[in-house]
Every structure is written in structure tokens, then in C-alpha cells.
Backbone bond lengths (Angstrom), bond angles and torsions (degrees), N, CA, C in turn:
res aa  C-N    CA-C-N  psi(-1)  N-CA   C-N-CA  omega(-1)  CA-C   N-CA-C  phi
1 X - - - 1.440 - - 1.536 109.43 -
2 X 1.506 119.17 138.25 1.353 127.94 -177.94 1.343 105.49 -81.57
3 X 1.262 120.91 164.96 1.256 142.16 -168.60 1.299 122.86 -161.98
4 X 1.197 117.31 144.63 2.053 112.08 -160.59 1.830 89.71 -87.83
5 X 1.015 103.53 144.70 1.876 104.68 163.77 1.739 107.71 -125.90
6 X 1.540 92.23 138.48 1.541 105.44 -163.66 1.795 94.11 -119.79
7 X 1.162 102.29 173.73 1.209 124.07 161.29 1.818 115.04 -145.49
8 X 1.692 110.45 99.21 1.228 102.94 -176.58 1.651 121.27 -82.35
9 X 0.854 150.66 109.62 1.449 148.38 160.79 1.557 127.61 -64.06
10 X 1.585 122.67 111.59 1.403 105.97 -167.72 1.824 85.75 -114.54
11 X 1.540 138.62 142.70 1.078 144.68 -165.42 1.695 104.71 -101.24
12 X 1.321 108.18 156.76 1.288 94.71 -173.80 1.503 97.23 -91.48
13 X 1.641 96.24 156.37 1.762 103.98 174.72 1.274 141.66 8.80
14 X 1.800 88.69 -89.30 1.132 94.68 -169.67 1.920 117.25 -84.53
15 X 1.382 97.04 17.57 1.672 122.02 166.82 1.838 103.86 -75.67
16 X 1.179 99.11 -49.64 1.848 103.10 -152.93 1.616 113.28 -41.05
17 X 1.688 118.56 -40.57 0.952 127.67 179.75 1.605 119.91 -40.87
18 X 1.462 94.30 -52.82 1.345 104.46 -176.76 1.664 116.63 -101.79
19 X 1.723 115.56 36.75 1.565 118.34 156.44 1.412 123.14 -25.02
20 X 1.418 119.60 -52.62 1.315 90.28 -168.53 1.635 127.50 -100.34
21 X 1.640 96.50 3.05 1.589 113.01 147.14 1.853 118.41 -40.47
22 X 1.326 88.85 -66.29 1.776 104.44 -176.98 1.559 112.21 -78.49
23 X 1.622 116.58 7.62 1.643 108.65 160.31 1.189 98.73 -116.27
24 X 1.421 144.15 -2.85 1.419 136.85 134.02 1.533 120.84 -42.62
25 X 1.005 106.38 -44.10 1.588 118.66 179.68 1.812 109.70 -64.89
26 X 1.560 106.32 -36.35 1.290 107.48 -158.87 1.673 93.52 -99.70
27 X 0.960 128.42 -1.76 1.354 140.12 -168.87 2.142 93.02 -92.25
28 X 1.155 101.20 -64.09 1.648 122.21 -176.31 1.446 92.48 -52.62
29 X 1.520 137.70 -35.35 1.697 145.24 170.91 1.007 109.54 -33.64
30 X 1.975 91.13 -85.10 1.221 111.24 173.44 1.407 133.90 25.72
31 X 1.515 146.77 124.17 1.479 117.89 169.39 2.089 84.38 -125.87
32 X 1.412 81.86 85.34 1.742 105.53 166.52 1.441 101.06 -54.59
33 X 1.890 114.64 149.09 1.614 97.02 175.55 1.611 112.22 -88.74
34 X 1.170 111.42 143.79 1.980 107.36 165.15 1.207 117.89 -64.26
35 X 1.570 122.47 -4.85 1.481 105.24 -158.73 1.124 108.62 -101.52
36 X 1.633 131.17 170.88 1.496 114.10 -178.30 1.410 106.74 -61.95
37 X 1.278 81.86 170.54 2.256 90.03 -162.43 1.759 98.46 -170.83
38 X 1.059 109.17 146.41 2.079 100.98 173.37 1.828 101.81 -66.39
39 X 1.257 81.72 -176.86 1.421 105.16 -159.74 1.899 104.86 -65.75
40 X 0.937 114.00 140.87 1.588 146.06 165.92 1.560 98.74 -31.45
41 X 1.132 153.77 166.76 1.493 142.24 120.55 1.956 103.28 -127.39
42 X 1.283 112.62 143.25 1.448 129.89 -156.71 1.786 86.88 -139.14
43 X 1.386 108.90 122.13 2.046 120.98 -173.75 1.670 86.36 -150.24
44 X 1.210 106.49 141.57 1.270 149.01 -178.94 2.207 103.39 -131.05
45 X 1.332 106.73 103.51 1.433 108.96 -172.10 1.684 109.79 -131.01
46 X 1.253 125.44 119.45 1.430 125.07 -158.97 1.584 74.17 -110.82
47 X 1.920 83.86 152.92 1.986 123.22 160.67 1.470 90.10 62.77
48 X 1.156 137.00 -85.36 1.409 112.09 -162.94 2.042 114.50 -146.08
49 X 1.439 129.60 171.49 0.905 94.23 176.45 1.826 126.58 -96.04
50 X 1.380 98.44 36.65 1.611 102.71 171.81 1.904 121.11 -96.74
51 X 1.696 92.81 2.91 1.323 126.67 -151.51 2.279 92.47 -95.29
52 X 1.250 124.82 125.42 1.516 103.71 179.61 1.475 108.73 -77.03
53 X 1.003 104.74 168.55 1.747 125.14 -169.30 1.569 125.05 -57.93
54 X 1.148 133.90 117.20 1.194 98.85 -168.60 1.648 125.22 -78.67
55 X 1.652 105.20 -25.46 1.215 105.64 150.96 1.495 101.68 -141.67
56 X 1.808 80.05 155.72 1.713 91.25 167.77 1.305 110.59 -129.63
57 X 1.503 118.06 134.83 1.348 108.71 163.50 1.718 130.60 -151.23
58 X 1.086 119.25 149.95 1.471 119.56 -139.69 1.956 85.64 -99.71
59 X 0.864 125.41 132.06 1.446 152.95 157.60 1.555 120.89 -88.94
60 X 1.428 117.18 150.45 1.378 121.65 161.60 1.033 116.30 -108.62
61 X 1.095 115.92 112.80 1.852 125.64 157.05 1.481 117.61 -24.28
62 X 1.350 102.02 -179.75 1.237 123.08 -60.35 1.887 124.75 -11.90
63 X 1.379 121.54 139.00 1.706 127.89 162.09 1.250 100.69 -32.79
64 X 1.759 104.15 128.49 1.036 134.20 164.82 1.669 126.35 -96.79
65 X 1.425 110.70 53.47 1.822 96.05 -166.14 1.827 130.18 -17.79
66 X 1.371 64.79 -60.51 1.562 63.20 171.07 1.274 159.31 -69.26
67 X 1.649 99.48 -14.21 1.198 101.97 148.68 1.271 116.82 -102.21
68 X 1.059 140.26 -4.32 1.308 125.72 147.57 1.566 124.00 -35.27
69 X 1.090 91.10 -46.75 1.640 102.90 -172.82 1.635 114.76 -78.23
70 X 1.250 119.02 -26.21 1.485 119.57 163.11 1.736 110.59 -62.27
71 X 1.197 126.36 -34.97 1.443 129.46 -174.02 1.109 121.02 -70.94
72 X 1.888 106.24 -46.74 1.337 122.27 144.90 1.919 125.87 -9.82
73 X 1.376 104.16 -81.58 1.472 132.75 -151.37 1.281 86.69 -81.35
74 X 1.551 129.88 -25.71 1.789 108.75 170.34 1.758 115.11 -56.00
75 X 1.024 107.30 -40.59 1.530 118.29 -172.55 1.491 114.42 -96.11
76 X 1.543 116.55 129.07 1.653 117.59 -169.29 1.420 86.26 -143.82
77 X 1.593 129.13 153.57 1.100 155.09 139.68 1.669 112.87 169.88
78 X 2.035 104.56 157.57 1.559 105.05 167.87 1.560 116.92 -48.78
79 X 0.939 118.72 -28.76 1.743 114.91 -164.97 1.408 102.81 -116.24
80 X 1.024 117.36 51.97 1.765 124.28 172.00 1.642 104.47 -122.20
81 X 1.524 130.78 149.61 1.360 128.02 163.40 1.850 94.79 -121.55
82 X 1.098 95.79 154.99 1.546 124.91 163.85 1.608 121.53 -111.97
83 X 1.308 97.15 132.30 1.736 98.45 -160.67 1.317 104.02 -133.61
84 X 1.482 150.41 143.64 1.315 169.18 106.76 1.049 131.58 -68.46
85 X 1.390 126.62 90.53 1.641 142.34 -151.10 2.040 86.17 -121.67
86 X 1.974 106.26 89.05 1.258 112.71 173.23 1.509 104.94 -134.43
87 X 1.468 110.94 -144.52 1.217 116.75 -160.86 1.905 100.94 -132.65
88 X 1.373 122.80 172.90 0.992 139.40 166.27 1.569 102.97 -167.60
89 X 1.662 113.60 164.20 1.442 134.52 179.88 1.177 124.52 -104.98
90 X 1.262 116.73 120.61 1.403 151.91 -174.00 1.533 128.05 -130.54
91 X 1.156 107.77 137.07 1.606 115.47 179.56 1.257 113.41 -70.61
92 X 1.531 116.39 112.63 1.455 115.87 -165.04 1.549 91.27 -133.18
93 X 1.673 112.82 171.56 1.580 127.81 -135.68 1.886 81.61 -157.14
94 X 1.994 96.00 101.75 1.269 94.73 166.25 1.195 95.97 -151.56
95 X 1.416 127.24 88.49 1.450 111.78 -157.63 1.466 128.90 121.32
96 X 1.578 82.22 -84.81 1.842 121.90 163.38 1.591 94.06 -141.59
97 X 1.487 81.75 179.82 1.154 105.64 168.71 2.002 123.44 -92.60
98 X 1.301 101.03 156.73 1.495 103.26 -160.30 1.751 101.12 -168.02
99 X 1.280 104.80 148.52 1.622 136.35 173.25 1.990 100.56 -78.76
100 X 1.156 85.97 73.27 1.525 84.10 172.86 1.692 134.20 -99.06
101 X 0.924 129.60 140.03 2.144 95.44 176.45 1.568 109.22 -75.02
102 X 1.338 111.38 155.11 1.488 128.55 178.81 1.725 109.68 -133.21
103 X 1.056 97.77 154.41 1.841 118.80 -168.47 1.098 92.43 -81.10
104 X 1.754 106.31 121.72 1.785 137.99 154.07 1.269 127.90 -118.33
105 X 1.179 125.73 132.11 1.411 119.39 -175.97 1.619 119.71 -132.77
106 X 1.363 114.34 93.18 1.360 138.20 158.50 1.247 132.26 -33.67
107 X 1.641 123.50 73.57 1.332 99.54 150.39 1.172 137.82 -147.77
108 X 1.437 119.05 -145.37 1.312 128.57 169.92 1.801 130.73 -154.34
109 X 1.511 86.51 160.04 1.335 101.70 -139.39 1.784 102.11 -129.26
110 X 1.712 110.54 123.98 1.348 117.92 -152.74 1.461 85.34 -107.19
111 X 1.473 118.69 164.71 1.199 127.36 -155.60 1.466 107.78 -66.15
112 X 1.098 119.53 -51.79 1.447 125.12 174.99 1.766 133.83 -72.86
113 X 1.088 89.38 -6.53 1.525 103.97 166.66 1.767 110.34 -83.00
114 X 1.463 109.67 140.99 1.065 126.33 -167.58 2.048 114.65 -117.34
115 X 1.452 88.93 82.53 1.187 105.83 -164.97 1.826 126.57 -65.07
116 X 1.079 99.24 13.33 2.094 121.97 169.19 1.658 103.07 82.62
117 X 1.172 116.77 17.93 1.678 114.25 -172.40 1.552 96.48 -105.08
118 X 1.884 114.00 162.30 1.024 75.01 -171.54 1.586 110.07 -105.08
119 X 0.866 146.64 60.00 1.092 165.85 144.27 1.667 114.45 -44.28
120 X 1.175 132.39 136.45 1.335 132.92 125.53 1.247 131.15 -7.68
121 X 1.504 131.99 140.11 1.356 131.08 175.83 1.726 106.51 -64.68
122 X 1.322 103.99 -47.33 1.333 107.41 173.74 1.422 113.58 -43.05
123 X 1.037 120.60 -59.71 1.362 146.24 -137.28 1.655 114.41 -92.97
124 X 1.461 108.83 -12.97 1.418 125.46 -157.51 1.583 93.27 -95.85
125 X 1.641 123.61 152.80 1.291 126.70 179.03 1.501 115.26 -83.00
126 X 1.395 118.51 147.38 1.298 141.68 -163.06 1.497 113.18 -72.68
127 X 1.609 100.87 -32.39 1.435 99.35 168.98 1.563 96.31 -159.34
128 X 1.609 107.40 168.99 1.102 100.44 -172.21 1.580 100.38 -165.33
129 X 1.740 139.90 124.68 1.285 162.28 153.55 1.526 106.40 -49.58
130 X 1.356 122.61 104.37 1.380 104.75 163.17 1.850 99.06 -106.96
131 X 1.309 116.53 127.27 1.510 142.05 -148.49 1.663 96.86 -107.06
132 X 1.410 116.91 -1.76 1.714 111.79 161.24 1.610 90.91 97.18
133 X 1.175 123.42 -144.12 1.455 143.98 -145.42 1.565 80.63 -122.26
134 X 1.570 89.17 134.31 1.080 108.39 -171.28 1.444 118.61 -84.26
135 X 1.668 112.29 -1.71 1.443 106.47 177.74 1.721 114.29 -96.69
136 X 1.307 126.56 35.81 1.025 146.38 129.30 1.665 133.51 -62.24
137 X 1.412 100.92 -19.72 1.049 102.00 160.38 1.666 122.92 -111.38
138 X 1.014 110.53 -11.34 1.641 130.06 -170.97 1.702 97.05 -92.74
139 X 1.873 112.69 140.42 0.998 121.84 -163.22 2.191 87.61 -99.75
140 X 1.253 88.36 148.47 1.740 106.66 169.43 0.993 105.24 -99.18
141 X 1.521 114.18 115.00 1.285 111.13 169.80 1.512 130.66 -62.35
142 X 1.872 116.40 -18.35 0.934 138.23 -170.72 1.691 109.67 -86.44
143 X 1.211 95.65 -39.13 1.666 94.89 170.45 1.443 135.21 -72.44
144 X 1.361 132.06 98.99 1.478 107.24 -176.11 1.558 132.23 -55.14
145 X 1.042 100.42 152.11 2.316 101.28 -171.54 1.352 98.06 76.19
146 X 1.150 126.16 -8.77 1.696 112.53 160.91 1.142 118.57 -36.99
147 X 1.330 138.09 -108.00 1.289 130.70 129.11 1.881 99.63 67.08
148 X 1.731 103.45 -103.97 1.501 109.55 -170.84 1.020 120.22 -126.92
149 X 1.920 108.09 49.77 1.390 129.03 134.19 1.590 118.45 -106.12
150 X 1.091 120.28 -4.74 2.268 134.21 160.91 1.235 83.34 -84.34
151 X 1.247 143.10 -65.46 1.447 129.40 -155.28 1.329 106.50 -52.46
152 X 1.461 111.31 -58.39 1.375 115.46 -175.72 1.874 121.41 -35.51
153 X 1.626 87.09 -42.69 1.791 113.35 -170.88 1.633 106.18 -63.39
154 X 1.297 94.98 -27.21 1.885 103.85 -162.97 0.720 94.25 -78.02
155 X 1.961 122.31 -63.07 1.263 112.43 170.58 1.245 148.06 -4.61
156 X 1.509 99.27 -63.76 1.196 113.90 165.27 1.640 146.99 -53.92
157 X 1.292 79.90 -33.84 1.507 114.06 175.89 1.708 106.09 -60.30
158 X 1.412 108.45 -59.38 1.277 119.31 -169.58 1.656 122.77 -80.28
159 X 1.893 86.73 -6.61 1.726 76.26 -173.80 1.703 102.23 -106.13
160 X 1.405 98.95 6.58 2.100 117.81 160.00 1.870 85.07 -78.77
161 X 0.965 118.48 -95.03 1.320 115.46 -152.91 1.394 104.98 -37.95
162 X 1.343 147.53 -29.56 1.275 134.28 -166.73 1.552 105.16 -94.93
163 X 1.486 123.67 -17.99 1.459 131.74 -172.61 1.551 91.73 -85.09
164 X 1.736 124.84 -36.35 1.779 110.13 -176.20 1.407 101.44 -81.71
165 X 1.254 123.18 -36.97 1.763 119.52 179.69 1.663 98.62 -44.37
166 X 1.284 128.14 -45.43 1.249 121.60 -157.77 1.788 112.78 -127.88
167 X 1.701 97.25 47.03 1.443 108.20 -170.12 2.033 75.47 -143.37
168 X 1.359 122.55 -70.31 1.240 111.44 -174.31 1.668 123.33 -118.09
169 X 1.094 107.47 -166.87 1.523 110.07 -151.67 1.550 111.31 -65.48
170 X 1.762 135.03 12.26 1.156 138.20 -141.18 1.751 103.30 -64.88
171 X 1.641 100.77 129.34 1.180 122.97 173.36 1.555 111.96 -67.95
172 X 1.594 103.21 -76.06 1.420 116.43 175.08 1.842 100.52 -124.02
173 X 1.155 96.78 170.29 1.615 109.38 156.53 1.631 111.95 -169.63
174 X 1.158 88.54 156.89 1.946 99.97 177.29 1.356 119.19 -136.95
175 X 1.283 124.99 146.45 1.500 122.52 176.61 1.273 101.49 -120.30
176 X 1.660 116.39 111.62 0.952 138.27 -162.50 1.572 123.28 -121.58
177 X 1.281 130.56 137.81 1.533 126.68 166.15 1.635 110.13 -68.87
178 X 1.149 109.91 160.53 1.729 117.62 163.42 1.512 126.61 -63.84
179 X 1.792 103.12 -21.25 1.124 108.29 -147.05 1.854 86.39 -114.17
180 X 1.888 126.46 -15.17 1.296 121.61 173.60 1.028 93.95 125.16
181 X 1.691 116.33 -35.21 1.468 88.18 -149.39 1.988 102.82 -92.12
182 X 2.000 85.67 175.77 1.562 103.78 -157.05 1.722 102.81 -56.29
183 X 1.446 121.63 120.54 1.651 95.07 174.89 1.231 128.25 -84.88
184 X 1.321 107.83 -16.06 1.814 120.76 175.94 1.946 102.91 -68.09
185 X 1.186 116.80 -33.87 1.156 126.18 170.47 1.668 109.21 -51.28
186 X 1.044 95.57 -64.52 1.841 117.78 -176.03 1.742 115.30 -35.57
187 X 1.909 87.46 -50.88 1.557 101.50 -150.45 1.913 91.94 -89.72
188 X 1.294 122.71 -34.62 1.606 120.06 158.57 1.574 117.69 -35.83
189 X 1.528 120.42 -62.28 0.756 130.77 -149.12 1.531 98.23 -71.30
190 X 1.586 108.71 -52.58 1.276 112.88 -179.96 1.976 114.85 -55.37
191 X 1.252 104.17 -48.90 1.705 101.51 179.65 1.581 96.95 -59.99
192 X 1.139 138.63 -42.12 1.698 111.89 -165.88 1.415 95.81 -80.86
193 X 1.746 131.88 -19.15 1.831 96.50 160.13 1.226 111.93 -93.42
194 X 1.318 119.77 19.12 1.965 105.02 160.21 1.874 98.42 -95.14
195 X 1.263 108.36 -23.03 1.523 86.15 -174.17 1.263 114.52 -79.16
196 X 1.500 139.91 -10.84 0.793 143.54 139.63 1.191 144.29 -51.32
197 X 1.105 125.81 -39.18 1.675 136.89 111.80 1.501 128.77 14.15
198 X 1.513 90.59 -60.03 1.494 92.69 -160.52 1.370 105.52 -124.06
């Protein structure tokens, strides 16, 4: 069974004020993919997300920071989120295996906005990576090169999370499923029955 994988980011303190400074920053990180890929989508959504968008708008790839970031800076308030619904590259299994782009979604989240978790406004993270289906990162035991083409993916995964720990102000963070459960748990369990496997 699939499962969404996140990466929540909560900023420290005296960071929070200036969120969408430090998702500019994490946006400029980013390793967006170059390759062709569908279109970009860029949403701006005030008070909560049951609330419609205030804008939406569809982009062509490859990510354009910069204009991202002009669309951005029109819109300011506590109860607004900023969103980047793009792509990045990953070793994906359709066939064979292949360097394909896969769906990420970037954002951030101002104090008063009520981002559907159930958490507190207070309490809810400042920004947050949703990294697609989580069996992109999980090895098949059934597939051959499974194994150390997820590794490759994780890799990746982890060497973003260790470049934003030590790019901005991060308080806490967690990489989390939708559904709770542990994913470091998940992705162990699964490599010792692919190594067996193979």
C-alpha cells in the first residue's frame, strides 16, 4: 500500500516572521528537474485549505525562481500559504528503470493559516516537501535493481534534507507518512526482504 511522504519543517522563532524569505531560500535549494516535465502550478490560498485559491497559475517548466518569486511578493498576510506543485528526478520502474521527473509540492505556511493537519495553528510546520508516493523511495523486492535504484532516490532525499538543515534556520523537522506510520521503519524492513531477494 502507497503512502504520501512528507518532509515537515518547523523554523526557529525568531525565523517564523520572515517564512516566506526562508521558502525563497528553500525554493533557490531545490534541485527542480531540467528535463521536460508538464507544467509547473504556483497557488496562493488564504485562512484555510478548504478555502479556494486566490490565485492559480500554471507555468512551463523547467522552474523559473524568479518568477516564482515575483508572484510570491504580490501577496502578504498571517493567514496566506504559498505553494509550488513541480517536478524533480528520480529513479523510477516502468518497464525498466529510468531518470524520470516525479511530483513535489513546496510549501509554506504563515502563522494563521490553517493548513488541514491536525495540529494547531501554532503548532503546525512552517514549511513542508510533499516527496509524492512513498514507494519511490521503498525498494521492491520483486523488481530487480530495486534495491540500488531507491537507494539512489533516498539519497537524494537526504542529501536535500541535510543541505536545508544547514542552509536555514531549522528548529525541528520530520519525515513523515500521511498515514503515521514510522518510514525509516518501513524502508529497513523492506531492504532486508530485497536483500534477500537478491
Amino acid at each position: 500500500m502507497t503512502d504520501q511522504l512528507f518532509l515537515s519543517i518547523w523554523l526557529e522563532g525568531r525565523a517564523q516572521p520572515y517564512r516566506l524569505k526562508h521558502f525563497r531560500s528553500l525554493l533557490r535549494l531545490f534541485p527542480f528537474s531540467q528535463r521536460e516535465q508538464p507544467q509547473t502550478t504556483i497557488s496562493i490560498q488564504a485562512i484555510d485549505t478548504t478555502e479556494p485559491t486566490l490565485l492559480e497559475r500554471a507555468v512551463n517548466g523547467p522552474v523559473d525562481i524568479e518568477d516564482v518569486e515575483s508572484t510570491f511578493i504580490d501577496y502578504s498576510g498571517e493567514d496566506l500559504a504559498y505553494e509550488v506543485e513541480s517536478w524533480w528526478d528520480l529513479w523510477q520502474f516502468d518497464g525498466d528503470w529510468a531518470l524520470r521527473p516525479a511530483r513535489v509540492t513546496l510549501s509554506c505556511f504563515n502563522s494563521e493559516f490553517d493548513n488541514g493537519t491536525e495540529r494547531e495553528s501554532s503548532e503546525q510546520e512552517d514549511l513542508r516537501i510533499d516527496f509524492g508516493v512513498d514507494s519511490h523511495y521503498l525498494p521492491m523486492p520483486e523488481v530487480p535493481g530495486s534495491a540500488r535504484m531507491v537507494e539512489s532516490n533516498v539519497k537524494s532525499l537526504l542529501r536535500l534534507v541535510h543541505q536545508i538543515e544547514s542552509t536555514l534556520p531549522v528548529a525541528n523537522r520530520r519525515l513523515e507518512t500521511e498515514s503515521g506510520e514510522n518510514f525509516a521503519d518501513r524502508l529497513q524492513q523492506l531492504l532486508i526482504a530485497s536483500s534477500r531477494v537478491q
